[in-house]
C-alpha positions in Angstrom: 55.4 -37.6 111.5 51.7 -38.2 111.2 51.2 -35.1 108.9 53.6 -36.7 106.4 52.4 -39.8 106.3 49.0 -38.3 105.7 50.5 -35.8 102.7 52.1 -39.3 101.2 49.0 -40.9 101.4 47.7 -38.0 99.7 49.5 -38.0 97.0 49.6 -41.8 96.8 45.4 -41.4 96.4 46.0 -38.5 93.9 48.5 -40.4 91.5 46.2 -43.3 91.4 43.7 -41.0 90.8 45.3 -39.3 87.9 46.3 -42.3 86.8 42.8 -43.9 86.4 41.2 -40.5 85.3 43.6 -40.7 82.0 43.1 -44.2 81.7 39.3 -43.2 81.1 39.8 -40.3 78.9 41.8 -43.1 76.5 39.0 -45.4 77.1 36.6 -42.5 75.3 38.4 -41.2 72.9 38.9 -44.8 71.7 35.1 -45.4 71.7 34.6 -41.7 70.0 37.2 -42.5 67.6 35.8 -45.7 66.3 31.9 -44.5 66.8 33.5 -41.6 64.2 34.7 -44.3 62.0 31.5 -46.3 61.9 29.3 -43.2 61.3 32.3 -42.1 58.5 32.2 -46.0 56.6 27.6 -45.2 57.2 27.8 -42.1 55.0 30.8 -43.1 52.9 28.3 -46.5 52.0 25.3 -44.1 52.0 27.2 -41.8 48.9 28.1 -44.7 47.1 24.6 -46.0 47.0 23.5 -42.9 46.0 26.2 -42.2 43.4 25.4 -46.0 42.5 21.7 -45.0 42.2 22.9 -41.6 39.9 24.8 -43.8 37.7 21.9 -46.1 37.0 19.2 -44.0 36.6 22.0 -41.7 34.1 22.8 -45.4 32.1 18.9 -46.0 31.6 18.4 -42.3 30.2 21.0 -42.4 27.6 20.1 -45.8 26.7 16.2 -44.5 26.6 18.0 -42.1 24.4 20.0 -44.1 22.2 16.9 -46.1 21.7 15.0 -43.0 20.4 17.3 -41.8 18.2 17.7 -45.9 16.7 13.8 -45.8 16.1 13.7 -42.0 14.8 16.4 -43.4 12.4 15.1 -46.5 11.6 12.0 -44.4 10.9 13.2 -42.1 8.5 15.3 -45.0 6.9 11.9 -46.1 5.7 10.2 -42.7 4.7 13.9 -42.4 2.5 13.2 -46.3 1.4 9.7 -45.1 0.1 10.8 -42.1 -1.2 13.2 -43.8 -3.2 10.9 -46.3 -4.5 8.4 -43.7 -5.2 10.8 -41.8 -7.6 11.9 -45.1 -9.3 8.2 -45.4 -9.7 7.9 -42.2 -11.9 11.1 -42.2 -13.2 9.7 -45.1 -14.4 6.5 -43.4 -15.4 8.7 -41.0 -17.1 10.6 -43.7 -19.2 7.2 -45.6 -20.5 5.5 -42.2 -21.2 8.4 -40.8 -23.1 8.5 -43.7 -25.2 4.9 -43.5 -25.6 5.4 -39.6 -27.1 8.4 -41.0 -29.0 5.8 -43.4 -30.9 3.0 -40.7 -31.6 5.5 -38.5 -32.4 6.8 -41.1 -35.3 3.3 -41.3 -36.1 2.8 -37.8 -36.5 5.6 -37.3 -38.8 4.8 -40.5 -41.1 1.4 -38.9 -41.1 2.6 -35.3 -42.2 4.6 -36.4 -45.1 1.8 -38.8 -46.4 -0.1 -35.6 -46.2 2.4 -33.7 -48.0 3.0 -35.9 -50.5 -0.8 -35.8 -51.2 -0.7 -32.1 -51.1 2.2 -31.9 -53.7 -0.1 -34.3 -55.9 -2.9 -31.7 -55.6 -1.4 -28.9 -56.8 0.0 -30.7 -59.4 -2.8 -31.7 -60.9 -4.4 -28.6 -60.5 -1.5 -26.7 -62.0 -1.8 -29.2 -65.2 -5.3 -28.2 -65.7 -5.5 -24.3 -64.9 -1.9 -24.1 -66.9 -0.5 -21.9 -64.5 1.5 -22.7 -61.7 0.1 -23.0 -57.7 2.2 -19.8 -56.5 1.2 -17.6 -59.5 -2.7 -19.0 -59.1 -2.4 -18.1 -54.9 -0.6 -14.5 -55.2 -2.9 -13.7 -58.0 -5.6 -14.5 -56.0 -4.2 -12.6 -52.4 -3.9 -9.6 -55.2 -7.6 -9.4 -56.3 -8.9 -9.5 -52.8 -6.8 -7.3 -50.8 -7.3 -4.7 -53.5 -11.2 -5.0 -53.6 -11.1 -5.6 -49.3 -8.4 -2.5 -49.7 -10.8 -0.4 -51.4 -13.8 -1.2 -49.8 -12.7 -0.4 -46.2 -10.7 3.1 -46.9 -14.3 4.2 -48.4 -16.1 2.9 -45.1 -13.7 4.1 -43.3 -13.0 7.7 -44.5 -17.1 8.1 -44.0 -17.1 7.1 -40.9 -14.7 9.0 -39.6 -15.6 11.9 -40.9 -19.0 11.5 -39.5 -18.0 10.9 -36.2 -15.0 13.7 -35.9 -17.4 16.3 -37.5 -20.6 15.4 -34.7 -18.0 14.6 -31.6 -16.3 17.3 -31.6 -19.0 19.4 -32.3 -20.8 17.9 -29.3 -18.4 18.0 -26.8 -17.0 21.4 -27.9 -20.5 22.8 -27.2 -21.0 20.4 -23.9 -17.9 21.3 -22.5 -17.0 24.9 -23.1 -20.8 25.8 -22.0 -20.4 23.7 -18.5 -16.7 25.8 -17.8 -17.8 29.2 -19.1 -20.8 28.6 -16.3 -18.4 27.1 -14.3 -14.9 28.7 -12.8 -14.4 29.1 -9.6 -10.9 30.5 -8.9 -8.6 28.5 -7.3 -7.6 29.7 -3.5 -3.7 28.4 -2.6 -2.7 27.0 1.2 0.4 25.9 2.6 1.1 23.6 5.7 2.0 26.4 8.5 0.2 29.4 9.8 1.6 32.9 11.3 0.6 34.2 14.4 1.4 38.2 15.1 1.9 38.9 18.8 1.4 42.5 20.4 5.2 41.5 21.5 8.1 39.5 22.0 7.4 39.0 25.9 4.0 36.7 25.5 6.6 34.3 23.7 7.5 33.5 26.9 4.4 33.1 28.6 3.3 30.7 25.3 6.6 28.7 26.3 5.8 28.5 30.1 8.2 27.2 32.8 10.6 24.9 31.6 8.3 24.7 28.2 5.1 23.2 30.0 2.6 25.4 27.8 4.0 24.2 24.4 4.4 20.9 25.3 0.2 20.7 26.6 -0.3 23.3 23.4 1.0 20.4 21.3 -0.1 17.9 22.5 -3.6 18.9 22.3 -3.2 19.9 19.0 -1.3 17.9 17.5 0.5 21.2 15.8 4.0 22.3 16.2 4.7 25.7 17.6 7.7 27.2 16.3 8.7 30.1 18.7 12.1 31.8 16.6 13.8 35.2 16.5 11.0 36.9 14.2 10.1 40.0 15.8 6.3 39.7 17.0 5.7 36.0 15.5 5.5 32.7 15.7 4.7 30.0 13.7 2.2 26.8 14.2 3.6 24.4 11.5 1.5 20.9 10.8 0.4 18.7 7.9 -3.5 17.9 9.0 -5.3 21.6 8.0 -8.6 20.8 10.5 -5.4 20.6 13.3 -3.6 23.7 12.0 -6.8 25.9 11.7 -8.1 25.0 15.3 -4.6 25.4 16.8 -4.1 28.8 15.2 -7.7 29.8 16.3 -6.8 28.6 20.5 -3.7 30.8 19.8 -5.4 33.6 18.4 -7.7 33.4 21.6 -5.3 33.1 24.1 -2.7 35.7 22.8 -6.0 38.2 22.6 -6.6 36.7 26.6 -3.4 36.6 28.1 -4.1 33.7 30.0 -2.2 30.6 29.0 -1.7 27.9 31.4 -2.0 23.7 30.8 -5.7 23.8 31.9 -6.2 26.9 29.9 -5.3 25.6 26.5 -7.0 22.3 27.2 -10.4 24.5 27.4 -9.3 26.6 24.5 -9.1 23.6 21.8 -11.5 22.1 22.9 -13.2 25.4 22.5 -11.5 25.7 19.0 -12.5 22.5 17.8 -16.0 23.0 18.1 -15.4 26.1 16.4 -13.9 24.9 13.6 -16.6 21.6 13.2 -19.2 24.4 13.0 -17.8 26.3 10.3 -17.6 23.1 8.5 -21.3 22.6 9.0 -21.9 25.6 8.0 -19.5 25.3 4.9 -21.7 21.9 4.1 -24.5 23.5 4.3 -24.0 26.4 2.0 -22.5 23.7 -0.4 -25.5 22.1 -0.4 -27.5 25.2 -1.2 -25.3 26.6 -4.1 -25.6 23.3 -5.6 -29.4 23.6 -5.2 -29.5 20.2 -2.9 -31.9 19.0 -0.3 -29.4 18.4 3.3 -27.4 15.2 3.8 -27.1 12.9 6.2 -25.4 14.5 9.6 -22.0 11.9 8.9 -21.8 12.8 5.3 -22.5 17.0 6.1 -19.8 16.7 8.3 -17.4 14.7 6.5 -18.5 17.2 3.6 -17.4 19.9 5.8 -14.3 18.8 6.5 -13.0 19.5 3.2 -13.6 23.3 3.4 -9.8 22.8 5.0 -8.4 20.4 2.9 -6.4 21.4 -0.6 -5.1 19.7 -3.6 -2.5 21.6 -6.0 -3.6 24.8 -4.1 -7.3 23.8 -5.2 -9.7 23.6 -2.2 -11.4 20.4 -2.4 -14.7 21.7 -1.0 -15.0 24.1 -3.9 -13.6 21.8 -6.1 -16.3 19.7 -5.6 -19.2 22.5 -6.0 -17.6 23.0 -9.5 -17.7 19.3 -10.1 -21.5 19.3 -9.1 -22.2 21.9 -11.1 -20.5 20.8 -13.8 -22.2 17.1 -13.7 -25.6 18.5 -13.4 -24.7 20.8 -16.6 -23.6 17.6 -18.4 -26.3 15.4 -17.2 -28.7 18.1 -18.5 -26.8 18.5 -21.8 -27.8 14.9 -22.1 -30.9 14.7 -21.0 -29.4 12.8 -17.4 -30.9 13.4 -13.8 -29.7 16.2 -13.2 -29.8 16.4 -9.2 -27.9 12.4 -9.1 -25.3 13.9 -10.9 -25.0 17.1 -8.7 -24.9 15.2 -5.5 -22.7 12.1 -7.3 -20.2 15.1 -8.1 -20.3 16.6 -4.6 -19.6 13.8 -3.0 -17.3 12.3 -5.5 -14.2 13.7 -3.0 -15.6 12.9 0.0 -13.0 10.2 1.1 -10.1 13.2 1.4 -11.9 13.7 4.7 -12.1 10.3 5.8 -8.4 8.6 4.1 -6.7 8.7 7.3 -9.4 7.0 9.0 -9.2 4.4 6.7 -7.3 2.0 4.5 -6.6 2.6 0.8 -7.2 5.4 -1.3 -9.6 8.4 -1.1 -12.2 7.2 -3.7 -12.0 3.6 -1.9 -12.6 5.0 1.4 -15.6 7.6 0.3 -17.2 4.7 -1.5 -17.0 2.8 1.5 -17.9 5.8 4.2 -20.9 6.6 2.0 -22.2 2.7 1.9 -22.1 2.5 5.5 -24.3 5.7 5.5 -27.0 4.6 3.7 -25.7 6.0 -0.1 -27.9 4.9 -2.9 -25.4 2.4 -5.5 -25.4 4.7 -8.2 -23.2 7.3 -6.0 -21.1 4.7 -4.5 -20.0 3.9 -8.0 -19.1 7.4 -8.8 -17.0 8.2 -6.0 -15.6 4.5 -6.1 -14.5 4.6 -9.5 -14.0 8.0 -10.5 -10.1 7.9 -11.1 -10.8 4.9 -13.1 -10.0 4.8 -16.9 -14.1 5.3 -18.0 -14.8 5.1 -21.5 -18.7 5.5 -23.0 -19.2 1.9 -23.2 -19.3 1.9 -19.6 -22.9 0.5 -18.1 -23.3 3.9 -16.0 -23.5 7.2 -17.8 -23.7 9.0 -14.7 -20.1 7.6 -13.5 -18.5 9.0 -17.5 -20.1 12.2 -16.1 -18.6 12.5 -13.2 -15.1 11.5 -14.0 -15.5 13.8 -17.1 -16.5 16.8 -14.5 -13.4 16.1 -12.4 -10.8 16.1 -15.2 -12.5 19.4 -16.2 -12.3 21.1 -12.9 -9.0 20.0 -12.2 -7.0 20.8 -15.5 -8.8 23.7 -16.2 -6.5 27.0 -16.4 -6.2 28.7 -13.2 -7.5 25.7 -11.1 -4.6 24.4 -9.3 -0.9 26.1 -9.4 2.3 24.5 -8.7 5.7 25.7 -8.9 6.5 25.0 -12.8 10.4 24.3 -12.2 8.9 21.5 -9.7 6.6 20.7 -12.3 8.6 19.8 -15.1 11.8 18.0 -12.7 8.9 15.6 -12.0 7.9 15.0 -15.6 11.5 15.0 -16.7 12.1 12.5 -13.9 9.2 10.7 -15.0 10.5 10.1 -18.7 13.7 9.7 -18.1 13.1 6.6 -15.4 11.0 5.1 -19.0 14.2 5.9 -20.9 16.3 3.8 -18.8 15.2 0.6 -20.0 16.7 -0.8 -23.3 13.3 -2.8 -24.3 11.4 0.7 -24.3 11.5 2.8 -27.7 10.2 5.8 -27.0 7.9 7.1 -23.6 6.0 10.5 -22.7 4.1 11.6 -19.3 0.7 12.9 -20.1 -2.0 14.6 -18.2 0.5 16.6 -15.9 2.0 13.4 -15.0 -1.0 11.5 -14.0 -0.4 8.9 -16.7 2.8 7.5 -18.1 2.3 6.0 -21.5 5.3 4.0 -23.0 5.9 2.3 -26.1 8.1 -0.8 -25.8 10.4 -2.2 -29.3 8.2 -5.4 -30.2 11.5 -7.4 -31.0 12.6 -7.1 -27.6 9.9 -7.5 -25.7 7.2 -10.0 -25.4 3.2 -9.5 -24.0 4.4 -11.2 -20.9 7.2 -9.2 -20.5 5.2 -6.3 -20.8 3.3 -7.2 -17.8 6.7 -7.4 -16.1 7.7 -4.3 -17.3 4.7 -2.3 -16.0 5.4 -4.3 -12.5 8.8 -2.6 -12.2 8.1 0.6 -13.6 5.8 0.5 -10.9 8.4 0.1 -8.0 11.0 2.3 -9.3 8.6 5.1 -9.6 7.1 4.3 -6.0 11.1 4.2 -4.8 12.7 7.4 -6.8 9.7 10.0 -7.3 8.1 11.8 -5.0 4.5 13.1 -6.8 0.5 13.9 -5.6 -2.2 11.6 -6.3 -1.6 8.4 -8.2 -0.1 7.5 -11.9 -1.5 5.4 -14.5 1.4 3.7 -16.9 0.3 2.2 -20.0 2.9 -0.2 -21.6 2.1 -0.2 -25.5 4.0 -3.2 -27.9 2.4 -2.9 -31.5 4.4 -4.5 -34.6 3.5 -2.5 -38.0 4.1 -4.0 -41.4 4.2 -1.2 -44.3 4.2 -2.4 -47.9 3.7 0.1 -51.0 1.2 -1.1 -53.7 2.4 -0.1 -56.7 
């Protein structure tokens, strides 16, 4: 009976305790719940202040902005206010001196026909006292003196024509044809790749290397293509530059007679080859400079002077080219009683910038002038090579410059100098005319000087002086655009009006 009442009591203790235990858990979830709501309203508050503090600061920019954009306006409102009153200004200007050209104008034309009338008076009177009228007085008069003036200048000029042809062309018949009789030296042709003959077909492969390692270093060092085909017992080293060609064909040469070709291998061999080859030209200067009968140049200039042992024009080599230019300005300069060893070395070096063009910027007489200047050249040679492609006529200050350019012409239009292929030869001058032809202003047009000048004669009804000008500007493009051609062309745009009347 005890036990029960003890187990009733027990439970009795335990409902009561359950019973405050969940009272207490309601008790904190109610305090957690409403801390939660406090610290929710804090950071709800806290965003709206900040989204307050956004808006604000967003409200002041644009209106910073808006206030910019009022003053850049009302700014430019004013430059366009100016503006406006600066052009009322001169439109005003314009009106006052307008009417100000309208007056002299008037004035002009009262004062022309007072003149006129007293003109008209004039001849009246002097019609009344010579009895024949002012026309038949004036073309009587035009008659008498463009007769006599007629007369007098055919004589004068008959005699001195005469005198001149008969002592120029004796002159520079002699001149010439004794400096070219002394003077020829035959022409020697070159083309832009080189063959190489192999023992046989199996080094091809060696010159190829793994996965093409040897051609690749070959060409690169050389700056030469090696083309490797199905010729038997050949291949071919193909490039533009002739000092490249010559010392890739001589580091072939060596290494096909070695056997040895490897990366490290061909590096030593063109190097090898390259001081090979700037030897020979040395040696070419310097046997240059003996044939002409020189003292020795500079070291720059010899060895610019020995580059152009391996450089060609037309199939002309330029080295020889100029010894026959050399010779032929020291035969000239002592036809005419000229130093005779400043012509020879003004015409040996007159090419000189061939060797140096792609060193430098513009053409090769530009770039020699300039190469020699820097090396100490004396002003008289500079000249020469600067201005040796320039149109020279006798009254040009420096005779030795007329003897140099006159030396060049000869050597390079001489027969047998330089050969070209003569179909090519006359598509370009064809091609050449007809790009003249195309134009309606021009009458008639004609390349001269194997197509180193372009001389075309424009109709004079359709074509003005300044058009001319124009003219010669496009003729200029078009030919740069459509024609392929050596050297440079001079065009000569020619406008003449004639007036023929028969005396009878």
């Amino acid at each position: 009976m005890n036990n029960l009442w003890i187990e009733i009591g027990f439970f009795i203790l335990a409902a009561i305790g359950l019973t405050l235990w969940f009272a207490w858990q309601r008790k904190s979830l109610e305090v957690q719940r409403e801390q939660t709501l406090l610290e929710t309203k804090k950071r709800s508050e806290e965003y709206l202040e900040e989204g307050r503090k956004k808006l604000e600061e967003f409200t002041r920019l644009k209106e910073e902005n808006y206030r910019e954009k009022e003053e850049a306006l009302t700014h430019r409102e004013g430059l366009i206010g100016l503006q406006l009153q600066g052009i009322l200004e001169q439109e005003t200007n314009l009106k006052q001196r307008q009417e100000r050209l309208d007056e002299r104008e008037a004035d002009l034309a009262f004062s022309r026909k007072n003149l006129n009338e007293e003109i008209e008076a004039w001849r009246k009177r002097l019609s009344q006292t010579a009895g024949i009228s002012v026309e038949d007085a004036r073309d009587m008069l035009m008659r008498e003196v463009e007769k006599s003036a007629a007369n007098d200048a055919l004589k004068l000029s008959k005699r001195i024509l005469k005198n001149a042809e008969t002592s120029a062309k004796e002159q520079a018949t002699r001149i010439l044809s004794a400096a070219i009789q002394r003077c020829a030296i035959a022409h020697t042709m070159d083309i832009d790749s080189s063959v190489i003959a192999l023992p046989n077909d199996e080094i091809k492969g060696r010159i190829i290397g793994r996965e093409g390692r040897n051609i690749k270093a070959f060409e690169n060092q050389t700056g030469v293509t090696v083309l490797v085909d199905d010729s038997p017992n050949t291949i071919i080293l193909s490039g533009l530059d002739p000092i490249r060609r010559e010392i890739a064909k001589r580091a072939m040469l060596t290494m096909v007679k070695d056997g040895r070709i490897n990366p490290t291998r061909i590096e030593e061999v063109v190097n090898q080859s390259a001081q090979q080859v700037e030897e020979i030209g040395m040696e070419s200067a310097q046997d240059a400079i003996h044939q002409v009968g020189l003292t020795l140049l500079p070291d720059p200039i010899m060895k610019m002077l020995g580059r152009l042992k391996f450089r060609y024009s037309y199939s002309q080599n330029i080295l020889s080219h100029s010894i026959e230019v050399a010779h032929l300005s020291g035969l000239l300069a002592g036809e005419l009683g000229l130093n005779i060893t400043l012509a020879k070395r003004a015409g040996l070096l007159h090419d000189i910038g061939k060797a140096v063009t792609h060193e430098t910027e513009g053409g090769h007489a530009k770039a020699g002038a300039e190469f020699l200047e820097r090396n100490m050249e004396s002003p008289e040679i500079v000249e020469c090579v600067a201005k040796h492609h320039d149109s020279v006529t006798l009254s040009d200050p420096s005779p030795l410059l007329c003897i140099v350019a006159a030396a060049d012409a000869v050597s390079a239009a001489r027969p047998g100098a330089r050969l070209e292929n003569m179909e090519t030869y006359i598509k370009r001058l064809n091609q050449l005319e007809a790009i003249g032809k195309g134009l309606p202003a021009v009458d008639r047009c004609f390349a001269l000087q194997a197509g180193r000048e372009f001389r075309v004669f424009v109709k004079p009804e359709q074509a003005t002086d300044e058009q001319c000008s124009m003219l010669a500007k496009y003729l200029v493009t078009k030919i740069q655009d459509e024609l392929q051609y050596p050297g440079q062309i001079r065009i000569t745009i020619i406008r003449e009006h004639r007036c023929e009347i028969i005396a009878e």
